[in-house]
N, C-alpha and C positions, 0 to 999 in steps of 0.2 A: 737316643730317645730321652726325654724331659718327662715323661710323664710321672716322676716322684710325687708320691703323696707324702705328707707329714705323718709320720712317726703315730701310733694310736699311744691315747693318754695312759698314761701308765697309774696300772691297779695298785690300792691302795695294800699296805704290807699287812698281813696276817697274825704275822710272826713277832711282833712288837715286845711281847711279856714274857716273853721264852726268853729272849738272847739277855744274857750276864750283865748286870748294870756296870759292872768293869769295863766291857768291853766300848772300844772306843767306836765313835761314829765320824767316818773319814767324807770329807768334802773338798773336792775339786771343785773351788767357783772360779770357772774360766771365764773370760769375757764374752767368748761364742756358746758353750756349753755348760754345764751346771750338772756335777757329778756325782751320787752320795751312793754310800753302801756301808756295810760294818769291816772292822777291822781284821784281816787275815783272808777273808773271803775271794774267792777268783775273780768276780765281776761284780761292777756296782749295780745298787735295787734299781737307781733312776739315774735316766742319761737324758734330760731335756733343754732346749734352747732357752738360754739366760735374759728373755724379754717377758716383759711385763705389755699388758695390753688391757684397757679401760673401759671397755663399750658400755651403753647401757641395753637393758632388757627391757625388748620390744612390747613384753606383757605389760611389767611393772614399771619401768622406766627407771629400774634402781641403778648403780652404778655394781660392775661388776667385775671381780681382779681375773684374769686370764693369763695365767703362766705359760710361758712355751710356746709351741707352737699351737694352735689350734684345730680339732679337727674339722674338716669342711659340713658335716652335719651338723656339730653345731653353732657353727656360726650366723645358719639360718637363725636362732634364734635369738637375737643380738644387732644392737643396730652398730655399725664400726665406722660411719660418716663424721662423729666429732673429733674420736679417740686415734691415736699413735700409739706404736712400739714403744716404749721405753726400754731402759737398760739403765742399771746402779752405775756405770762405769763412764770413766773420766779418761780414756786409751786402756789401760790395762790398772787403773785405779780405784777401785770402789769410795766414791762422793755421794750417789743418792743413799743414804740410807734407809729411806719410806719406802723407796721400790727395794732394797735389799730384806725388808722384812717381811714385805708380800711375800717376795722369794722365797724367804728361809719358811714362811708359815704354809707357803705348800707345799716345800719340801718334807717337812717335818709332819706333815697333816699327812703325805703322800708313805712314809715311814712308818705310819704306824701312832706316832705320838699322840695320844689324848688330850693331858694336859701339861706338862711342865717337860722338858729333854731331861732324864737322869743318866745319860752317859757321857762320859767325855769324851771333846770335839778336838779332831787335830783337824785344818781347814789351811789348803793352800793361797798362797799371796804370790805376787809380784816380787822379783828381787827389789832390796832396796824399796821396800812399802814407807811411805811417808806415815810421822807417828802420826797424825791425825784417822787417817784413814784404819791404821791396826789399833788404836784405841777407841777410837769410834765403835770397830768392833767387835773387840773383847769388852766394852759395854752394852751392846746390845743382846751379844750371847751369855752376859751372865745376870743380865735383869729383866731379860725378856723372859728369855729362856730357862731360866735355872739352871747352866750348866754349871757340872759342878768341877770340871778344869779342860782348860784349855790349852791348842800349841798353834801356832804357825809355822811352816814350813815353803820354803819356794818349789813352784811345782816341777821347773826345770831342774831340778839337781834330785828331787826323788824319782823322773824318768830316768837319772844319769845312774843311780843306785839300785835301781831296777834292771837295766841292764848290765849293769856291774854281775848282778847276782846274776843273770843267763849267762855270762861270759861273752859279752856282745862287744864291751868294752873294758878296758884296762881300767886300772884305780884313779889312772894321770891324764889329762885331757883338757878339753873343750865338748859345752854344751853348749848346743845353736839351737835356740830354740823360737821357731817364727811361727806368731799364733795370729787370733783374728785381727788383732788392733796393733800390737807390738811386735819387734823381733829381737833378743837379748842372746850375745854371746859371754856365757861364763864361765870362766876357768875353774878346773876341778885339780886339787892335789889331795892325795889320800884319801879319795873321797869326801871332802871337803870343800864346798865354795870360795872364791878368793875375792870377795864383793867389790873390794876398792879395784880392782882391777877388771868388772864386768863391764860391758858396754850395753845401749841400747839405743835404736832407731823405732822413729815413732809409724814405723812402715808394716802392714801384714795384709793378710787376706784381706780383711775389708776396703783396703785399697784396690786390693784388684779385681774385683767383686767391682767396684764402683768407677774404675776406670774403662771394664769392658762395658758395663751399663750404659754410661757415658759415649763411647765413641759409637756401639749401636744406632743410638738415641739419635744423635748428629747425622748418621748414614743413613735411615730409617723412620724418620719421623712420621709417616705414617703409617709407625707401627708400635708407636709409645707407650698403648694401652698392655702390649702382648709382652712387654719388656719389665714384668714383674723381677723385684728384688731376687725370688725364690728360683726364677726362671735361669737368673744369670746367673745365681749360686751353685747351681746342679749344672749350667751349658760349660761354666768355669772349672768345676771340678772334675766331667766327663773327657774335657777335650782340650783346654790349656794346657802346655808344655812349655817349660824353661829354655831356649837354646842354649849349644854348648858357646856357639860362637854369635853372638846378637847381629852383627855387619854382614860376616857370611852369610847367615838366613832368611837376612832381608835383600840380600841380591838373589837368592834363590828365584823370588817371588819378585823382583824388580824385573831380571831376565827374563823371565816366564818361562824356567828352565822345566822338565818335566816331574820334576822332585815335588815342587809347587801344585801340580795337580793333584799327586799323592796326597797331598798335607794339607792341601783342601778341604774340612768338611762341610758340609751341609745343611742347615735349623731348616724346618720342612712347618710354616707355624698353615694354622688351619685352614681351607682355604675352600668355598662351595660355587662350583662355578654355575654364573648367570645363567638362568632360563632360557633356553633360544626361542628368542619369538619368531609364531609361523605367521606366513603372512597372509591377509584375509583372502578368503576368497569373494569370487563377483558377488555371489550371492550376501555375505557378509557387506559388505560396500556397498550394494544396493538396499540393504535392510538398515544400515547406519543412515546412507542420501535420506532415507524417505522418516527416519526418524528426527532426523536435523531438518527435512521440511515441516516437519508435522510440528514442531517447538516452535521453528520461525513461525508459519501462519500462527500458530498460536499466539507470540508474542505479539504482531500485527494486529489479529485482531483484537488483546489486550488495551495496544496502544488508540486502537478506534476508538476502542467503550469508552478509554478514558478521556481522550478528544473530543467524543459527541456529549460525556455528561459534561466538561468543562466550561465547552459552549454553553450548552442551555443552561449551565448556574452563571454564565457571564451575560444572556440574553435578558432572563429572568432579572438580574441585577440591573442592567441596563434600563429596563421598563419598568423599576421600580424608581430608579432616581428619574426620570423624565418625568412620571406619575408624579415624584415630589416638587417639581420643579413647574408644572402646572397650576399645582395648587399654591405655590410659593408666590405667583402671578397671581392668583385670584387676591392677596389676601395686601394689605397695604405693608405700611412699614411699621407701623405698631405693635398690629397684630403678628408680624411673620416672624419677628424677634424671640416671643417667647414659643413659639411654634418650633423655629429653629435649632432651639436649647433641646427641644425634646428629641429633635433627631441626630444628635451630637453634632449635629456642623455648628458654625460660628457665623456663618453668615451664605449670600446664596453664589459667591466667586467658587467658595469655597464645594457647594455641590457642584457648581459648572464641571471647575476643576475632577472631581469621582467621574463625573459623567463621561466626561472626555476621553481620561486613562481607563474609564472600563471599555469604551466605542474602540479604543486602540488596542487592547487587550485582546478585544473578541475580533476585531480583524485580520491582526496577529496570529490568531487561534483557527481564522477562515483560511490560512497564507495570504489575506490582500496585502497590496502594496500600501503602505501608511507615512513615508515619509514626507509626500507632499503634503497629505491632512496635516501630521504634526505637527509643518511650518506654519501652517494656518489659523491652527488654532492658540499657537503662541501669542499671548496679550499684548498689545504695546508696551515701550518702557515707561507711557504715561504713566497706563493704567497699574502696570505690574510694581512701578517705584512712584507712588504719588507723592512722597515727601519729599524729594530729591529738588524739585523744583521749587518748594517753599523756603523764605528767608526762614535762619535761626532765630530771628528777633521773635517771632512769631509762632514759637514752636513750645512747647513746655520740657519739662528733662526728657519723660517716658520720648516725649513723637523724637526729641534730638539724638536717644540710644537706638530706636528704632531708623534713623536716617543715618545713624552710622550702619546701622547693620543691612540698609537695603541700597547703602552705597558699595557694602563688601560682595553681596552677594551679587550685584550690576557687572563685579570687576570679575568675579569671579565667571559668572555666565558670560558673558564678551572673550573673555579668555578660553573660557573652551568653544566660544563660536568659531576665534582664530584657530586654537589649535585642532577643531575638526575641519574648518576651512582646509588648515594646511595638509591634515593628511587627505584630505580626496584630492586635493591637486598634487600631493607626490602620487596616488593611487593611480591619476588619471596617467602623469606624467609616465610610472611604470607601466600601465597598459601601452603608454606610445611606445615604449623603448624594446617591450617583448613584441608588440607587433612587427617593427622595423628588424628586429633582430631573425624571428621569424620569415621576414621578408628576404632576407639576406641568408638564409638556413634555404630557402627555396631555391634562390637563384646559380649557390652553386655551395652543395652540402658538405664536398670533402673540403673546401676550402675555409669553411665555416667550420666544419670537424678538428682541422688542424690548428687553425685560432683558439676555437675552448681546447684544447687539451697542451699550448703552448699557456695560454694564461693562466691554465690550473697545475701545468709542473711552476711557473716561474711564482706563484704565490706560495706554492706548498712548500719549497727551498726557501723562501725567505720565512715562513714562519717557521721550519725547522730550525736553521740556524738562530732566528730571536731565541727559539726555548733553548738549544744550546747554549746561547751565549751567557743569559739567567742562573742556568746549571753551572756553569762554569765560573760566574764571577760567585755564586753562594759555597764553592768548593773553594773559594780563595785562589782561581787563575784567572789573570787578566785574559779579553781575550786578544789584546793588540800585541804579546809578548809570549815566549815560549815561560810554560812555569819552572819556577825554580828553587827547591825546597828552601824553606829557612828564608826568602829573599822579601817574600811578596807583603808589603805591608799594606796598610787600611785604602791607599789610593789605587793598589792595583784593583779591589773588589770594590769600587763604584763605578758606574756607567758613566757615558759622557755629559747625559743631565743630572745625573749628579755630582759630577765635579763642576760642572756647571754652577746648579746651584750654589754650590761649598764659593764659587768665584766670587759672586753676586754676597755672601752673608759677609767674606770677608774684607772685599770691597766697599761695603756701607758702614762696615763695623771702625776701619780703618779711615776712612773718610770723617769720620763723626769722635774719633777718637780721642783726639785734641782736642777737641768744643764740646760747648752744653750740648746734651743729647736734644734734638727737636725734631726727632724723627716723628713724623704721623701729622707735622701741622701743614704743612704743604699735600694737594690731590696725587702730584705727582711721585712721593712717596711710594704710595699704594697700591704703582704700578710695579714694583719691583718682585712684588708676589704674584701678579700675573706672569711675569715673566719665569719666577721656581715654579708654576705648576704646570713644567712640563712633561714631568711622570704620568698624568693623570692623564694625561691627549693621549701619550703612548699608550697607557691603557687601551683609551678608547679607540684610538690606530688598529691596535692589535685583534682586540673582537670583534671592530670591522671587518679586519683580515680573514680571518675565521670562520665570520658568517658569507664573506663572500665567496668561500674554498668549499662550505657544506653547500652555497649552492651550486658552483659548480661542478663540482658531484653528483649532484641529483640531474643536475641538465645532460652531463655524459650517459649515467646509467642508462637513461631515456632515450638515447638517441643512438646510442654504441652500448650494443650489450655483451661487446669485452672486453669492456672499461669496468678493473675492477679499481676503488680508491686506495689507494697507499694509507697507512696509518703514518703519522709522526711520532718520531721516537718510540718505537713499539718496547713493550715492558715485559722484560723478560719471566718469564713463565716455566716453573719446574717441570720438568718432563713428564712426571708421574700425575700433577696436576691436567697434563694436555689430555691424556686418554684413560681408560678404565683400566683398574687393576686387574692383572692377570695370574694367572697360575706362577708364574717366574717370579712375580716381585714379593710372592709370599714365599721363596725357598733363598733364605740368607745366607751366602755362602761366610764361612769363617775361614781367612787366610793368615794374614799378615795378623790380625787380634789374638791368635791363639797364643803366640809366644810374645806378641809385643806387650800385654797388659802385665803377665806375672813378672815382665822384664822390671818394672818397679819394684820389686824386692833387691833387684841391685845397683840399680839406676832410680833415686826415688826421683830426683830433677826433673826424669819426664813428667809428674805430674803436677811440678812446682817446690818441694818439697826440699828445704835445704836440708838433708840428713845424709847418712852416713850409710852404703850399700854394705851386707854382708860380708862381703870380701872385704872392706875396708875396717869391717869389724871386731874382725878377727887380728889382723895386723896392729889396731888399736886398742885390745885387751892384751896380747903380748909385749906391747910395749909396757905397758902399767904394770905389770906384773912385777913383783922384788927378782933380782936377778938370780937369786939361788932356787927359786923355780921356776925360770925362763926353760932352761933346758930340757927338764921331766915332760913339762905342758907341752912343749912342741915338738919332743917326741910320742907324747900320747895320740888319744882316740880323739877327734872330732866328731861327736855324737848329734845327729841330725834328728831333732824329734816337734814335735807340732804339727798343723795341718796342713802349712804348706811344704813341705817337703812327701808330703803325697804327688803333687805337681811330679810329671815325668820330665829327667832328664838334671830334676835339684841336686845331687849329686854331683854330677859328671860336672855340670859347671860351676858348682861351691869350687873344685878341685881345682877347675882351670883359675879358675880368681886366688886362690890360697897359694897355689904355683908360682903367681907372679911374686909374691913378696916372699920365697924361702928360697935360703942357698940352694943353688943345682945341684940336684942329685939325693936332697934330703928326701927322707922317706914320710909320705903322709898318709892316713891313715882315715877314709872317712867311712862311719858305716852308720845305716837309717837303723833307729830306735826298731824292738819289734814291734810295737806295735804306736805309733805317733800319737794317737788321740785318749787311749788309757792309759800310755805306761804311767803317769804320773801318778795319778790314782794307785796303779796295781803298786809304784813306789809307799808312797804314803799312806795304802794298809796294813803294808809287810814293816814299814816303820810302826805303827800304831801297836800292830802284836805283839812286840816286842818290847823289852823290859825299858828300853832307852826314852822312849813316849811319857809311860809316866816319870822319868826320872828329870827330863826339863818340859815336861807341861807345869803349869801352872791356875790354882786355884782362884776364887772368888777375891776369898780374903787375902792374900797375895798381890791380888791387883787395887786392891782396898788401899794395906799395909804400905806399899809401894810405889803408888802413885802412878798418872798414866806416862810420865815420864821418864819409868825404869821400861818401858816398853822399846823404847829406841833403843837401848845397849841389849834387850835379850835376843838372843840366838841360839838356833836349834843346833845340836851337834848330832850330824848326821851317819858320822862314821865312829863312832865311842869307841874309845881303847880299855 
């Protein structure tokens, strides 16, 4: 089950002015978790996720800091579309410092504190912390804060001293310690860290966390919304398992042996199934006919009203310009002039003309036939171009612009007389050709059957292979040769009109090479570009093609109705795109992802990652190591402590990988921290109550006196004799 809520916010401490200003205040800032409580105490006050989150409020629109996780009540109150997670951390490095003091001012807020910290702060680090980053923040905690001393300690070796004290592990050893961002193995003498001889890989949970996310994501995409961060982290930490052997467990599940159904589980995401629709009854279908008739007459009679008012405003109009045109008659030429100005025309062609297109309008509107009127009432070219005919000698500028422009408009009308000449005698020509075709459909129909559905395979093969052959010269394969990687250069991916072409530019190029160039002064130049644009026919070939394959299509559907059309090169189609989602596609099985993604803790390379696996880590901190504690270290404990070593099965296979590189027969020794996710804390209280905290903590003035560059040589001694 997934259904983990987030953590409730944790109450503000009570108890703040009671507890000894001596007594130290211990911080675990992990990079997943963020851990505070007082020193000596069993468990810390707050245990919250180490993220920062920015929303504003929906009321006031101010900007507002949100620690942790959040609870889902209030984030109704909160708009989170601008805002991101953050986090202070650089892998397992604190760099933001602005998000580190939000942090520390809710933790501190969340504590108890009022106004200034008056207890000292012991606060774990990173082995090997860069000075930047631990002077960074023994400035922050002593002028922010007012603390008044301070210590660093690594959280991995107060988990190793913690268990020391249960007797979990010996004083001599190895801590592995694999957290959210990082995983560091480091040797322990005497209780004691051996730093020059620590290792670390930039590999931990958050990788695997982000690996199963990931291949989900890839297998599932239409399920990317359900594939929340939190979803994975809680599917990860319920059901991931380490194998002991990576090869054997993926033939388990290659075989489909029955081990593989065992190990199979389940994600079950929510899923509401579709409505079954009943289907109407007669009554229902007779009540829709008659509702679908009762719109149509409606719309019908809609379209009357608006047919018979159109008429009578184009009647109406009609008999008001003949009424003008009457009196336009009565009146001479002097008078009709300023007469005419009043009714916006310009003269009386020009009412002819209104009168005519409204006569053809309203016939139009009657359905008469009006294309013989039309021809009729078309003017001469006398009348229609009067200037055409008059010399220029005899014209002034204006009538010469206007005799250009009623020569363009002559050329123009003439040209579309041809071009609608021509298409009614292609129109008529096609009515002869379906007629005949039809006649020949009569006289003997399977024969006539077998024809269209021979001409419609033998078009539809040759424009499948055109589109193939396209595809395949834009993939870089010729299509006259088999391909052949690494071989095919720029002539294999042009056509034969374009290498054609390429003949033709470098034939004229070469021709003219030697001489003055004088190409373009000779007609027959000019032909040689007729001759390259033979792309452009093709084109036109081709959509010919095309439209002559959708008609014959439509002539089969018509005449054979089981003739269905072939698509060309049909385009492949996700299966889960073909039909509706079902109860099955929402239950995600988890097989081979359970142990393959935590498999990156010792294989980082499956995710890209040149680093260094666990087992190899360990091999590579015993080397470093001075050789008079070679022997002690690897006859000690290997102490297993962090979050992933909850992961089942981390163990069994740290053991088998630490096996490979120790003489046979050597005795090793691995045992899981008690408890992975506080010992370090429960470490670095039990150090804080005790006298050795204040003995190498350090003060304000201290860090003043000192400089931040006495920061890199100090060192906690964790084992004091």
């Amino acid at each position: 089950m997934l259904s983990q809520s987030p953590p409730p916010r944790p109450q503000r401490q009570s108890d703040y002015h009671l507890i000894p200003l001596d007594c130290p205040l211990v911080l675990d800032n992990g990079s997943f978790c963020f851990r505070s409580g007082w020193a000596g105490e069993a468990n810390p006050r707050l245990v919250f996720r180490n993220i920062l989150n920015r929303p504003r409020h929906r009321a006031s629109g101010d900007v507002v800091n949100l620690v942790g996780e959040c609870d889902p009540s209030v984030t109704k109150l909160f708009d989170f579309t601008r805002s991101s997670l953050r986090t202070s951390f650089d892998a397992n490095v604190v760099y933001q410092f602005e998000t580190m003091e939000c942090i520390l001012d809710y933790t501190f807020e969340r504590m108890g504190v009022n106004e200034q910290v008056g207890h000292p702060v012991l606060m774990t680090e990173c082995p090997c912390n860069p000075l930047h980053s631990r002077s960074k923040m023994a400035e922050l905690l002593f002028e922010t804060y007012d603390v008044p001393s301070l210590a660093f300690g690594v959280d991995g070796v107060f988990s190793y001293g913690h268990n020391r004290q249960l007797g979990v592990c010996e004083s001599d050893g190895l801590v592995i310690c694999s957290g959210h961002m990082t995983t560091h193995v480091i040797p322990i003498v005497g209780g004691e860290p051996i730093m020059e001889a620590c290792s670390r890989s930039g590999v931990g949970g958050f990788h695997v966390t982000d690996y199963l996310k990931r291949l989900l994501t890839l297998q599932y995409p239409y399920h990317m919304n359900n594939f929340a961060w939190e979803k994975i982290e809680a599917l990860k930490q319920e059901h991931c398992y380490i194998a002991e052997n990576y090869s054997s467990e993926l033939l388990i599940f290659q075989d489909g042996q029955p081990d593989a159904v065992e190990k199979t589980k389940f994600w079950q995401l929510p899923w509401v199934p579709p409505p079954e629709k009943e289907q109407p009854s007669e009554e229902q279908l007779a009540r829709k006919a008659a509702i679908k008739e009762k719109q149509g007459q409606r719309l019908r009679e809609m379209a009357a009203a608006k047919r018979s008012s159109k008429i009578a405003d184009l009647e109406a109009e009609l008999h008001s310009l003949e009424d003008l045109l009457q009196e336009i008659d009565t009146l001479d030429d002097v008078e009709a002039e300023p007469f005419l100005s009043e009714t916006g025309y310009s003269s009386k062609q020009d009412v002819h003309g209104a009168h005519t297109k409204v006569a053809i309008s309203l016939r139009k509107a009657k359905g008469e036939n009006v294309e013989v009127e039309k021809d009729k009432i078309d003017p001469p070219p006398e009348e229609k171009y009067p200037l055409l005919e008059v010399p220029n000698e005899q014209l002034t500028e204006e009538q010469l612009k206007e005799k250009k422009k009623q020569r363009f408009l002559k050329m123009t009308s003439e040209g579309r007389a041809r071009a609608k000449q021509k298409r009614h005698e292609e129109e008529l020509q096609r009515e002869k050709d379906q007629a005949l075709e039809e006649e020949r459909r009569l006289e003997n129909p399977e024969q006539y059957l077998e024809e269209l559905r021979s001409r419609q395979t033998d078009l539809a093969s040759k424009i499948e292979q055109r589109k193939r052959q396209k595809t395949d010269k834009s993939n870089g394969v010729s299509s006259g040769a088999p391909a052949v990687s690494g071989l095919g250069g720029r002539g294999d991916r042009l056509t034969a009109i374009q290498k054609e072409r390429m003949k033709l530019l470098t034939k004229a190029a070469f021709d003219r090479g030697k001489e003055e160039d004088t190409f373009g002064i000779k007609d027959e130049d000019w032909q040689l570009y007729k001759q390259m644009d033979k792309d452009h026919n093709e084109d036109e070939e081709f959509d010919e093609d095309e439209a002559e394959l959708g008609r014959l299509n439509t002539r089969l559907q018509e005449i054979d109705p089981l003739f269905t059309p072939m698509s060309v090169m049909p385009e492949v189609i996700p299966e889960t795109q073909q039909r509706p989602l079902t109860e099955s596609d929402f239950r995600i099985p988890l097989e081979v992802e359970r142990f393959r993604c935590p498999e990156v803790i010792f294989e980082p390379s499956m995710i890209g990652l040149d680093q260094a696996g666990i087992g190899e880590m360990v091999s590579i901190s015993l080397r470093r190591l001075p050789q008079e504690y070679l022997q002690q270290v690897s006859n000690g404990t290997l102490l297993l402590t962090g979050g992933n070593c909850l992961l089942s099965g981390y163990d069994a296979r740290l053991y088998s990988e630490v096996q490979k590189t120790r003489p046979f027969g050597a005795v090793i020794k691995i045992v899981k921290a008690s408890d992975p996710l506080l010992d370090a804390w429960h470490g670095a209280s039990t150090y804080a109550a005790s006298n050795a905290f204040h003995k190498y903590s350090f003060t304000k003035a201290d860090y003043e006196e000192r400089g931040p560059g006495w920061l890199q040589k100090y060192k906690l001694k964790y084992a004091p004799g």
